[in-house]
Biopython code that builds the backbone (N, CA, C, O; Angstrom):
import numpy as np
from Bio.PDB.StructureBuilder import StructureBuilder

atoms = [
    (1, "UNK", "N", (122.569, 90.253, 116.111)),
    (1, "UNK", "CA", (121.305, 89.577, 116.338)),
    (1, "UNK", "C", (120.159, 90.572, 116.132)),
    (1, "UNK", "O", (120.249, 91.695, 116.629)),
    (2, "UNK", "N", (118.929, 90.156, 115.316)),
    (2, "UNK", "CA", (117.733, 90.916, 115.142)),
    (2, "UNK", "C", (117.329, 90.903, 116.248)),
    (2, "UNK", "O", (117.390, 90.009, 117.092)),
    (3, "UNK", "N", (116.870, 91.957, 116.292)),
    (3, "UNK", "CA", (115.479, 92.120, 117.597)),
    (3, "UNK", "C", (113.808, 91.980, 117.230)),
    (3, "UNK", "O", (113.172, 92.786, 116.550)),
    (4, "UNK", "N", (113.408, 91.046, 117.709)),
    (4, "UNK", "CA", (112.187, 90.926, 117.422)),
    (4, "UNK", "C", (111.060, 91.607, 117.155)),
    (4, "UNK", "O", (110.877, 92.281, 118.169)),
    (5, "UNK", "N", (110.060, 91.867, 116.271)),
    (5, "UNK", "CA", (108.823, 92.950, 116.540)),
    (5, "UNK", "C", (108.028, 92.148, 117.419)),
    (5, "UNK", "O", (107.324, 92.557, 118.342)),
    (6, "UNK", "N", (108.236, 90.768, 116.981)),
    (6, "UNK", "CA", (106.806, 89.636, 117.487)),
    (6, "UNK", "C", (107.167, 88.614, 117.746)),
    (6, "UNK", "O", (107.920, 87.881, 117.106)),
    (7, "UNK", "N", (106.413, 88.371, 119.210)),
    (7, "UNK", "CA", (106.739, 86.553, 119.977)),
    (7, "UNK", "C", (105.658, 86.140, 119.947)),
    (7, "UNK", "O", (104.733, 86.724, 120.512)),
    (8, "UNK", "N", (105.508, 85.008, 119.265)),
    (8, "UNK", "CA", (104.449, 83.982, 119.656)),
    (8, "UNK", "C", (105.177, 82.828, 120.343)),
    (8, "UNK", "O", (106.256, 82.291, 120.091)),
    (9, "UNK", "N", (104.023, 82.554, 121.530)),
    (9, "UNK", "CA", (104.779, 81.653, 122.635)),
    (9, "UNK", "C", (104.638, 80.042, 122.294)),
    (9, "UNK", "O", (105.228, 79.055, 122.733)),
    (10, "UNK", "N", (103.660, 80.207, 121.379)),
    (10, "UNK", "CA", (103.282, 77.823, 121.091)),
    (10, "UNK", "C", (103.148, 78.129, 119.445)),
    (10, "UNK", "O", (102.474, 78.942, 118.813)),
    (11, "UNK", "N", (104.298, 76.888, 118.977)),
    (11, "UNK", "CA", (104.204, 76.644, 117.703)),
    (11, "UNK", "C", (102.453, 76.668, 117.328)),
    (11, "UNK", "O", (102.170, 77.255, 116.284)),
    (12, "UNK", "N", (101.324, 76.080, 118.104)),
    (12, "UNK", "CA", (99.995, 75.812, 117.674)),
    (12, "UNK", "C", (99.317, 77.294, 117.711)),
    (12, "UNK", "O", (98.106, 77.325, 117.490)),
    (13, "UNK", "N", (100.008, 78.569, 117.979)),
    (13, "UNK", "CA", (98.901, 80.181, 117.974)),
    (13, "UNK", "C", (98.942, 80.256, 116.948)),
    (13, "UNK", "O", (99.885, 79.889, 116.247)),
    (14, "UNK", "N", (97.766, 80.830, 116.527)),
    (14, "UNK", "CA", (97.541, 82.035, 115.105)),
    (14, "UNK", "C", (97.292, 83.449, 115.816)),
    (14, "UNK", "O", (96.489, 84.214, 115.282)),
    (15, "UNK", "N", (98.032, 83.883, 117.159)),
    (15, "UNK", "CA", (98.623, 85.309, 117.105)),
    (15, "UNK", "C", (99.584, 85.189, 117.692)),
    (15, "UNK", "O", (99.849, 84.283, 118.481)),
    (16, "UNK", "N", (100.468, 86.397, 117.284)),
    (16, "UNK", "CA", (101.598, 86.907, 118.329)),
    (16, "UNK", "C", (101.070, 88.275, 118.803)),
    (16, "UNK", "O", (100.150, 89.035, 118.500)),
    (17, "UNK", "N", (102.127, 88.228, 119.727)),
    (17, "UNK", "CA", (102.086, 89.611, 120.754)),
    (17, "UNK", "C", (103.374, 90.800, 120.049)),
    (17, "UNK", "O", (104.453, 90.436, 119.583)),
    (18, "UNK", "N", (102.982, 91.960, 120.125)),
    (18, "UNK", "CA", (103.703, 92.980, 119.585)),
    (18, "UNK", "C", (104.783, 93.255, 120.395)),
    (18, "UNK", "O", (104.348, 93.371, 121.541)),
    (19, "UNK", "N", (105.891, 93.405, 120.369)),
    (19, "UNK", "CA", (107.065, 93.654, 121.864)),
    (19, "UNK", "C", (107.842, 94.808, 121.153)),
    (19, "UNK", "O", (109.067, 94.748, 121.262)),
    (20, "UNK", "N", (107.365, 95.756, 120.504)),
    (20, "UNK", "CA", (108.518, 96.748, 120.449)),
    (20, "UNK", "C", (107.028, 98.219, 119.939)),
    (20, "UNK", "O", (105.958, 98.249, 119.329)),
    (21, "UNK", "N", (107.937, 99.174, 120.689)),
    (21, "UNK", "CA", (106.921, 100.628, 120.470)),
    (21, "UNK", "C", (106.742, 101.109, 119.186)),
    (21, "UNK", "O", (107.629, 101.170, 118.334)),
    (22, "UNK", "N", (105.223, 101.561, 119.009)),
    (22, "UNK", "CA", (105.162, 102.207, 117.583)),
    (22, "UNK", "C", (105.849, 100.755, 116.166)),
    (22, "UNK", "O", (106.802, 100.635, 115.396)),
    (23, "UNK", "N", (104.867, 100.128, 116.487)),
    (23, "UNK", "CA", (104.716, 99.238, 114.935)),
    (23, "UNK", "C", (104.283, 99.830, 113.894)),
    (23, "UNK", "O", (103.250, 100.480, 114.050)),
    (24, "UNK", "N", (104.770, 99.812, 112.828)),
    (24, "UNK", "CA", (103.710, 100.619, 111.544)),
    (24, "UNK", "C", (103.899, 99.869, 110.698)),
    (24, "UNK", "O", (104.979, 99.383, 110.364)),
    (25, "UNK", "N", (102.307, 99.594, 110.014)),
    (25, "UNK", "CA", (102.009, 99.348, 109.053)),
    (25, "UNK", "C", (102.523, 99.136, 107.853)),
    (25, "UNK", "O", (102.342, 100.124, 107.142)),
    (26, "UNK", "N", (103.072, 98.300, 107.329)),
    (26, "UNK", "CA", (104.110, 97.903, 105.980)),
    (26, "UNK", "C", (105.577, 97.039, 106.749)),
    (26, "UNK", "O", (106.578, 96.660, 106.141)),
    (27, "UNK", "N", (105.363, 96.933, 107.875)),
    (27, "UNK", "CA", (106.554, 96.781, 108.642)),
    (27, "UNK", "C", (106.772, 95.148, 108.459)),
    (27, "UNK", "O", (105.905, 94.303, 108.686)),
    (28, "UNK", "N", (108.094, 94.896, 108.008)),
    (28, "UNK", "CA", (108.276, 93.556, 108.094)),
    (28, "UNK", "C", (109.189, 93.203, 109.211)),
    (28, "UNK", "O", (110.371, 93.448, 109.452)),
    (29, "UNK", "N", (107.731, 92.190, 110.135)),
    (29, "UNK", "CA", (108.600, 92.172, 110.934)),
    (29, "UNK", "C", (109.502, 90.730, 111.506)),
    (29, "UNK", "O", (109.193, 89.665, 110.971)),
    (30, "UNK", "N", (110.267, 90.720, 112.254)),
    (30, "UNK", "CA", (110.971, 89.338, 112.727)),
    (30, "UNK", "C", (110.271, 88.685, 113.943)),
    (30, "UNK", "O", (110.336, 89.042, 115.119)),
    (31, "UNK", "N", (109.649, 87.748, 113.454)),
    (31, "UNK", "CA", (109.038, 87.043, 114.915)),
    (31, "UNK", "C", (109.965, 85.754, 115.348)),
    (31, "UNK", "O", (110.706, 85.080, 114.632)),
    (32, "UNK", "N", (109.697, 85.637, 116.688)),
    (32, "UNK", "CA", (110.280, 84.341, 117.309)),
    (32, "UNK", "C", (109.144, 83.988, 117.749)),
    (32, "UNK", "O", (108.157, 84.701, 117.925)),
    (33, "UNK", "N", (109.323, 82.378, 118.019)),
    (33, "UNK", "CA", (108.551, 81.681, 118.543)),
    (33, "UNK", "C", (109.454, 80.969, 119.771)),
    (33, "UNK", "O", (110.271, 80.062, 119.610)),
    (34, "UNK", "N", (109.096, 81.611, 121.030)),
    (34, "UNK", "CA", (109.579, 81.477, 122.379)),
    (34, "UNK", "C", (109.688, 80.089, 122.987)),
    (34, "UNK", "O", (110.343, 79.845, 124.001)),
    (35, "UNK", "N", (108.909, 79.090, 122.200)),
    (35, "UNK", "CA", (108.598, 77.179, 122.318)),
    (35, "UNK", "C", (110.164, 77.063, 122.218)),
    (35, "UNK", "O", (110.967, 77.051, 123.151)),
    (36, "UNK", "N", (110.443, 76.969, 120.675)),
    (36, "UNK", "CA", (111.465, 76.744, 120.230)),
    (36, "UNK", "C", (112.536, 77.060, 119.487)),
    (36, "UNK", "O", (113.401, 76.488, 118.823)),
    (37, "UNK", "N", (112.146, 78.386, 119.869)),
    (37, "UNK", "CA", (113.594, 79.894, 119.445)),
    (37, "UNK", "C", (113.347, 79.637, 117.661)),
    (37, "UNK", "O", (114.240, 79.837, 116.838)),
    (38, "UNK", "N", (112.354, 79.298, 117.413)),
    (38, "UNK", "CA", (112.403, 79.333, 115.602)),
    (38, "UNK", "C", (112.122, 80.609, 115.423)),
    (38, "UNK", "O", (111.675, 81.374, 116.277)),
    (39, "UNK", "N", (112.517, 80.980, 113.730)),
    (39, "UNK", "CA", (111.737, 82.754, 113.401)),
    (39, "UNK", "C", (111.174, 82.196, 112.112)),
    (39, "UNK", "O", (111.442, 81.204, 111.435)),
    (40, "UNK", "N", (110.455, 83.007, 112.030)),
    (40, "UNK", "CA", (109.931, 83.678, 110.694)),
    (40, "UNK", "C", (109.237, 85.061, 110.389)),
    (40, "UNK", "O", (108.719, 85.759, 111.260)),
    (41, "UNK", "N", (109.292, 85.383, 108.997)),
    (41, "UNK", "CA", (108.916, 87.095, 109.068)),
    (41, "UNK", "C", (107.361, 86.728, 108.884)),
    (41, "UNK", "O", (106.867, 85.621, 108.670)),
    (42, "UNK", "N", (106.592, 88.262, 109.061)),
    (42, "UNK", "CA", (104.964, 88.434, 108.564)),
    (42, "UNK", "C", (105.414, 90.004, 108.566)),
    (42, "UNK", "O", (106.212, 90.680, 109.214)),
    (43, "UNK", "N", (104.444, 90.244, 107.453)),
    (43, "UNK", "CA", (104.085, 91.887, 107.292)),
    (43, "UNK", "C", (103.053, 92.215, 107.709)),
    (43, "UNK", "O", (101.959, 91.758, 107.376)),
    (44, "UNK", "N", (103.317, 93.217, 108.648)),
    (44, "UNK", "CA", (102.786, 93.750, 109.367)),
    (44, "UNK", "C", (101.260, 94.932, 108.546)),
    (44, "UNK", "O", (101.436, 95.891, 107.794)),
    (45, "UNK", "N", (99.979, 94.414, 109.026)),
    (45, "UNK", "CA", (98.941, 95.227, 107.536)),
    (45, "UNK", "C", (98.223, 96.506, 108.212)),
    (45, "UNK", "O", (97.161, 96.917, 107.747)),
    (46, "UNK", "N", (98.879, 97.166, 109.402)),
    (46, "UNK", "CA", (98.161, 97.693, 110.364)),
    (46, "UNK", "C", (99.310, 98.656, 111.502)),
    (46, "UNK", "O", (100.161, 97.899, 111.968)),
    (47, "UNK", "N", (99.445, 100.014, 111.954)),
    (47, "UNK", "CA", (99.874, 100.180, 113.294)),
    (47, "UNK", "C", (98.914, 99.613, 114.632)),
    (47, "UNK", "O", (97.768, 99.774, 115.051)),
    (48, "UNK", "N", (100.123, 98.867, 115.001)),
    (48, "UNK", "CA", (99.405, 97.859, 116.093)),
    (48, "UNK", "C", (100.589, 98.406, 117.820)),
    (48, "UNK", "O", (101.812, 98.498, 117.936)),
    (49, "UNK", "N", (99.541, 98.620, 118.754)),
    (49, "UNK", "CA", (100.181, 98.951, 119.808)),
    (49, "UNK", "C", (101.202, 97.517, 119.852)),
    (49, "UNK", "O", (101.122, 96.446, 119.250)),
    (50, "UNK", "N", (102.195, 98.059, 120.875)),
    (50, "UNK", "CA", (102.650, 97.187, 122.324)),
    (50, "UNK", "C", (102.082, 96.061, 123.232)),
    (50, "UNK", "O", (101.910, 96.382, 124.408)),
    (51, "UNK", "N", (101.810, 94.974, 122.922)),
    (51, "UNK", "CA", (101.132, 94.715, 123.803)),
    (51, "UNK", "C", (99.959, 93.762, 122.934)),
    (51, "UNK", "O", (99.428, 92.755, 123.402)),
    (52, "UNK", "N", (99.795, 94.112, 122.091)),
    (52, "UNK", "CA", (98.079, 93.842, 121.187)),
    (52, "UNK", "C", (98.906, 92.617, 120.951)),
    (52, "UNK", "O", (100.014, 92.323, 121.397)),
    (53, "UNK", "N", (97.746, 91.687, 119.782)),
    (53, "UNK", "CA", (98.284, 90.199, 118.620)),
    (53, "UNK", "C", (98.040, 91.042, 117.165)),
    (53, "UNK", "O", (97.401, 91.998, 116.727)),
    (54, "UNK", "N", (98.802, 90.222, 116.824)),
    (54, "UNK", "CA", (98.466, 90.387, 115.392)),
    (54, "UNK", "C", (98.009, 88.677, 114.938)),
    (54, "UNK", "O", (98.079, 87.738, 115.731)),
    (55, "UNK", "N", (97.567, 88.569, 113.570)),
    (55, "UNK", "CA", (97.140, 87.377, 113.028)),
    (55, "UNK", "C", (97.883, 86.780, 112.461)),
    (55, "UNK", "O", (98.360, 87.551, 111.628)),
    (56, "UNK", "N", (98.469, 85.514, 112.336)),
    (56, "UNK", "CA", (99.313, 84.704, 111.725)),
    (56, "UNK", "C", (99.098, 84.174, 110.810)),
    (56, "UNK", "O", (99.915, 83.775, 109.980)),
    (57, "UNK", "N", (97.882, 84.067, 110.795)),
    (57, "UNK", "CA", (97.149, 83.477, 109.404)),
    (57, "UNK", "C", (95.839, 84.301, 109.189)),
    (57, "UNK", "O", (95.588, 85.033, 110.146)),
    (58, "UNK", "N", (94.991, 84.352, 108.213)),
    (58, "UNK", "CA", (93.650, 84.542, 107.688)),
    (58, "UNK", "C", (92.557, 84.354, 109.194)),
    (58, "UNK", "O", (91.879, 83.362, 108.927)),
    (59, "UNK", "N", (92.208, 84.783, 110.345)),
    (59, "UNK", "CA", (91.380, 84.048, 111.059)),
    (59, "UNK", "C", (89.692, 85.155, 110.278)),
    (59, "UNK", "O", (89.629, 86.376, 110.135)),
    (60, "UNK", "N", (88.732, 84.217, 109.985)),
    (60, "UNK", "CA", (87.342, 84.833, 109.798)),
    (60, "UNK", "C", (86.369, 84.449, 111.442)),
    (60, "UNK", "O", (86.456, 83.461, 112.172)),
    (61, "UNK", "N", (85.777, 85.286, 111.523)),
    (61, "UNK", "CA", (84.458, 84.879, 112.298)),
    (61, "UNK", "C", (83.981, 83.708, 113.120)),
    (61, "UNK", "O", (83.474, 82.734, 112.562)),
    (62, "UNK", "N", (84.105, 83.761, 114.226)),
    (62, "UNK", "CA", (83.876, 82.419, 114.700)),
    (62, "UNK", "C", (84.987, 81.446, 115.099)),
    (62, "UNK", "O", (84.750, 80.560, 115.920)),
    (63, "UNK", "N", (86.344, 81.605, 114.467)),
    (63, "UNK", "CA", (87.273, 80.829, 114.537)),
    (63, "UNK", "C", (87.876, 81.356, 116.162)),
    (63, "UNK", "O", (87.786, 82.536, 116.501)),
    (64, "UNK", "N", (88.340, 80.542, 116.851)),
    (64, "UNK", "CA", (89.080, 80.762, 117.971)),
    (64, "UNK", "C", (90.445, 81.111, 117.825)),
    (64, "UNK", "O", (91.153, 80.807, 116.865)),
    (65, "UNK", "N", (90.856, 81.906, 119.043)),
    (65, "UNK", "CA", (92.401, 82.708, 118.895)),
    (65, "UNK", "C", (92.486, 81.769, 119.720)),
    (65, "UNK", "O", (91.573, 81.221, 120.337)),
    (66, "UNK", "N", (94.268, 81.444, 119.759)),
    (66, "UNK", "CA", (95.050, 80.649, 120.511)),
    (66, "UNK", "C", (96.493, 81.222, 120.474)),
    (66, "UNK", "O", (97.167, 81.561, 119.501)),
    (67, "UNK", "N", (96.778, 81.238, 121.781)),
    (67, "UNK", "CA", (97.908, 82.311, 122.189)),
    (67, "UNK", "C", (97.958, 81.353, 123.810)),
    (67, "UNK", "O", (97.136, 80.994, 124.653)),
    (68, "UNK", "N", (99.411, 81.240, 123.596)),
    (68, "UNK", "CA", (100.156, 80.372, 124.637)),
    (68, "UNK", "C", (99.608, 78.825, 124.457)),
    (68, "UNK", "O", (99.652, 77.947, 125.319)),
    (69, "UNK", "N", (99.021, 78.703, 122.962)),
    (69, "UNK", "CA", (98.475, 77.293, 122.892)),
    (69, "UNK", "C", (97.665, 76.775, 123.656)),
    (69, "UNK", "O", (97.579, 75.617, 124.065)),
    (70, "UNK", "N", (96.797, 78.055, 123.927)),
    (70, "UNK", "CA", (95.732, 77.655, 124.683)),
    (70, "UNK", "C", (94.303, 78.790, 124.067)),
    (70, "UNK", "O", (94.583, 79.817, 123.449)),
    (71, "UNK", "N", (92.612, 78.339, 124.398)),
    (71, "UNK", "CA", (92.020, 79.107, 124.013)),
    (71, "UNK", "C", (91.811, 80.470, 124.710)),
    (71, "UNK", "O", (91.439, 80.557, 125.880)),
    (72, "UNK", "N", (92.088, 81.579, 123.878)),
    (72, "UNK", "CA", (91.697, 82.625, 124.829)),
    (72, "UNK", "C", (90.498, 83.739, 124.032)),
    (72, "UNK", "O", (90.478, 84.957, 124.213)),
    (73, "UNK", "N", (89.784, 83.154, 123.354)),
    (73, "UNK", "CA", (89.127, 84.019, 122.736)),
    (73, "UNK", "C", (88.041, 83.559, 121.105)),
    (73, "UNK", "O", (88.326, 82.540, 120.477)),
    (74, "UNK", "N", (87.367, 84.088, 120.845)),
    (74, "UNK", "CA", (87.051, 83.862, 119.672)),
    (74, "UNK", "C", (87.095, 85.475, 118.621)),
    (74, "UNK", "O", (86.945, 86.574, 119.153)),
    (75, "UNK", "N", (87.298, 85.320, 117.280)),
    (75, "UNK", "CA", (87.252, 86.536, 116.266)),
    (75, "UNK", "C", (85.589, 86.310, 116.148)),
    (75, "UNK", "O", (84.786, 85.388, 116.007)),
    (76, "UNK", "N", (85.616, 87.961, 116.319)),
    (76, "UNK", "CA", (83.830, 88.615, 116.630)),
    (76, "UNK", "C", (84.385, 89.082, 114.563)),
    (76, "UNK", "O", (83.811, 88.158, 113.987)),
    (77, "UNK", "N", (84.847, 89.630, 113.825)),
    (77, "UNK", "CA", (85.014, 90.172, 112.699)),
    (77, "UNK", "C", (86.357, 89.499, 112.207)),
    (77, "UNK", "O", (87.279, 89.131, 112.935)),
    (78, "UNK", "N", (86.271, 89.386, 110.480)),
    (78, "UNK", "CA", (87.419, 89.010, 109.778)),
    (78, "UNK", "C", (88.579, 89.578, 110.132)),
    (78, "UNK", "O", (88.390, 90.627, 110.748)),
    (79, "UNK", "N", (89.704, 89.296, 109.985)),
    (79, "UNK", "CA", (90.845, 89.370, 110.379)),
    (79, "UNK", "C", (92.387, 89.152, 109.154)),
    (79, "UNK", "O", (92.861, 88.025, 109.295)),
    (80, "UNK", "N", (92.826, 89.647, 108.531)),
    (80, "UNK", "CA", (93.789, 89.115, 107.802)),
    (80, "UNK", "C", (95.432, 88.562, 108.146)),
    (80, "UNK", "O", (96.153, 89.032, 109.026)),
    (81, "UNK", "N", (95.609, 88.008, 107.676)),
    (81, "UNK", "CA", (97.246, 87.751, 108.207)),
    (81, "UNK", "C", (98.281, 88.863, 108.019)),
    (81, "UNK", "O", (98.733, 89.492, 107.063)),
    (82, "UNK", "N", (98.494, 88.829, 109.600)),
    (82, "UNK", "CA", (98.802, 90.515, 109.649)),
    (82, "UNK", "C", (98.433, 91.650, 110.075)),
    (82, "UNK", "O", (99.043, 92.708, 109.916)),
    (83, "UNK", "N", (96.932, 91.413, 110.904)),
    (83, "UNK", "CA", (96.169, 92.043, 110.973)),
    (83, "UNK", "C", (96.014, 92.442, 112.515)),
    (83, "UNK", "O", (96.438, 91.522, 113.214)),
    (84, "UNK", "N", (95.664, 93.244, 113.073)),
    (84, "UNK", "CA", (95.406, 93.613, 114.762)),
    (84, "UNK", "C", (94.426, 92.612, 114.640)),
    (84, "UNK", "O", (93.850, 92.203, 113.631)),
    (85, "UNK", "N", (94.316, 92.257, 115.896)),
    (85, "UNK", "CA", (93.543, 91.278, 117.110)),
    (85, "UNK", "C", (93.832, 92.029, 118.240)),
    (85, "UNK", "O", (94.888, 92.312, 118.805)),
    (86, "UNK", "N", (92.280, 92.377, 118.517)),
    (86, "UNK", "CA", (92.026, 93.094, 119.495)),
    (86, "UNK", "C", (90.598, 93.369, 120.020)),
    (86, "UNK", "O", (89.807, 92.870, 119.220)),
    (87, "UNK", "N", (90.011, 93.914, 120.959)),
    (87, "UNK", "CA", (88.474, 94.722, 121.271)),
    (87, "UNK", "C", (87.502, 94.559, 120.256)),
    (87, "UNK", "O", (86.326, 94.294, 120.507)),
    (88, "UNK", "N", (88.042, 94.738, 118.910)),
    (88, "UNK", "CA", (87.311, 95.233, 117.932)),
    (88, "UNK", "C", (86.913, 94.401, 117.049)),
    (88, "UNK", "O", (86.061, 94.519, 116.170)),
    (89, "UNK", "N", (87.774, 93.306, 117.416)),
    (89, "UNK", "CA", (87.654, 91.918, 116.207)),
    (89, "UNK", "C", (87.665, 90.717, 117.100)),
    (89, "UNK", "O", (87.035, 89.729, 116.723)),
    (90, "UNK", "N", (88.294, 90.686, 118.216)),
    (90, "UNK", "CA", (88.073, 89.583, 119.242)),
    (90, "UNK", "C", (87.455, 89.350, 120.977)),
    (90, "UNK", "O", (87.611, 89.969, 122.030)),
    (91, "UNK", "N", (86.940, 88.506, 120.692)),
    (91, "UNK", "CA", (85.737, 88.998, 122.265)),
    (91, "UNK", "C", (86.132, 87.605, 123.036)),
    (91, "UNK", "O", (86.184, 86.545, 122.413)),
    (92, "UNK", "N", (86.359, 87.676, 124.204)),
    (92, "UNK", "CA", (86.683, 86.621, 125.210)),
    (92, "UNK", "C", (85.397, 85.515, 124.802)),
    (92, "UNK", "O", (84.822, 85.720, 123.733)),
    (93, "UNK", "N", (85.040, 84.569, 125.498)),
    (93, "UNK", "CA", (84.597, 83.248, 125.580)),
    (93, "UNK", "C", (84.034, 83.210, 126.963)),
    (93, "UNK", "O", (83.021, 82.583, 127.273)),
    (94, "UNK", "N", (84.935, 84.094, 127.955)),
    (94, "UNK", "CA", (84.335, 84.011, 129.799)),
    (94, "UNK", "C", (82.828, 84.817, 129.326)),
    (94, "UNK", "O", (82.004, 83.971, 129.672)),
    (95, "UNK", "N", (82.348, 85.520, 128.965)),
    (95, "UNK", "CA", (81.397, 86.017, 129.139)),
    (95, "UNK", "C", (80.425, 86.652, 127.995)),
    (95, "UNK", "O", (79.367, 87.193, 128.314)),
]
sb = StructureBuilder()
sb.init_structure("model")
sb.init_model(0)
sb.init_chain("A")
sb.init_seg("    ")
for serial, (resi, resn, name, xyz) in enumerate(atoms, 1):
    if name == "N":
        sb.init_residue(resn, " ", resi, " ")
    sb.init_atom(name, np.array(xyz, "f"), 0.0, 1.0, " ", f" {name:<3s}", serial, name[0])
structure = sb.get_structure()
């Protein structure tokens, strides 16, 4: 059995969460989707901590992140599929 780089928890996110140390950049990795144990790969366009999202699709400016199929954020800067989501590109909505 593969071990995952990336779980996204609701078929409806455009991020997952990183679950394994030291991701690098070119990395193809194996995601699950925790809803309904499906996989599919994405290449990874970035070293992305532990912990961070990456992008599932293209998100630009303005578009909202959704993670656990719910809103948690909007992209402050473009983003590619594949890309960190984080501080630098995504800013909460509380404030």
């Amino acid at each position: 059995m593969e071990i995952p780089h990336l779980l996204v928890h609701n078929p409806n996110d455009n991020v997952g969460v990183v679950v394994i140390e030291g991701l690098k950049a070119g990395t193809d990795m194996f995601c699950v989707v925790t809803a309904d144990d499906s996989t599919f790969r994405l290449h990874a366009k970035a070293d992305v901590p532990i912990g961070h999202k990456i992008a599932l699709k293209d998100l630009r400016a303005g578009d909202t992140v959704v993670k656990y199929g719910e809103d948690v954020g909007r992209i402050v800067g473009d983003v590619e599929k594949g890309g960190h989501v984080h501080t630098h590109n995504m800013k909460t909505k509380r404030w």
